[in-house]
N, C-alpha and C positions, 0 to 999 in steps of 0.2 A: 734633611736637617742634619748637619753633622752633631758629634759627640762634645760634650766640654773635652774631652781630650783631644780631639782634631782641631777644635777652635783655637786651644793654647797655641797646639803644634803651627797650628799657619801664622799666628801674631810671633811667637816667638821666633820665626824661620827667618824676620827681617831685620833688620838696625833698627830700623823704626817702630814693627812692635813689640821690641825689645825694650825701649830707649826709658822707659815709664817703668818698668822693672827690674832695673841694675842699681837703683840708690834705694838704702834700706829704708823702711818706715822708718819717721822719727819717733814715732808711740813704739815699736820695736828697739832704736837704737837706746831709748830713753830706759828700757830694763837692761843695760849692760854693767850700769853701776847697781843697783838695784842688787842683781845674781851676785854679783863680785860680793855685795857685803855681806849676804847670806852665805857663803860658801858653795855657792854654786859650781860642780866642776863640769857638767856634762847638760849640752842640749838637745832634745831632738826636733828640730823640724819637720815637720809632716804637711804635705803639698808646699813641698819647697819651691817649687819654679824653676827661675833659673837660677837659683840658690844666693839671693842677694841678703836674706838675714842668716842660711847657714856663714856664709862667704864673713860678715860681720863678727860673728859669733867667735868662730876662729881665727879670726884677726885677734880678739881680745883674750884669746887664749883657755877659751872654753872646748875639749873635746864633744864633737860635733857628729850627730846622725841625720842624715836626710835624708827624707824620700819624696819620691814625684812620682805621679803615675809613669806608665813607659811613653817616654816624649823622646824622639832621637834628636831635638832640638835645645830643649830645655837642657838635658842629661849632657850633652855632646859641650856645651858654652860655659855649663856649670863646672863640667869636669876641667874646663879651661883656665877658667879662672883665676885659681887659685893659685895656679903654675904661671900666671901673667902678672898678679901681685905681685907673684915672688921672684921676678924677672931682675 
């Protein structure tokens, strides 16, 4: 039986088990207004994934912490990201 971290690691490894975890929750997207009226300046995500509500979060211009367990798939795409946003 593998580990919930091996299980990520093999869905996240494809396009396709990816596809379902690159657009944020909308219960997630729905607190950006929310933080903003509160003065919210800083999030942390914790089992971020492949970082699709960090990725959000810092779009709207919240300083941003993530963590994932050690995934070199989730880490490797998350880390991509950001930099393909901003392409």
């Amino acid at each position: 039986m593998a580990t919930a971290v091996e299980a990520w690691e093999e869905r996240w490894a494809t396009p396709e088990g990816r596809a379902d975890w690159l657009v944020p929750h909308p219960a997630v997207a729905a607190l950006v207004p929310v933080l903003k009226a509160r003065g919210t300046q800083h999030v942390l995500d914790l089992g971020c994934g492949v970082g699709r509500h960090a990725l959000l979060f810092a779009e709207n211009g919240f300083a941003v912490e993530a963590i994932e367990a050690p995934s070199p798939a989730s880490t490797l795409l998350a880390a991509r990201r950001p930099r393909a946003a901003s392409d």
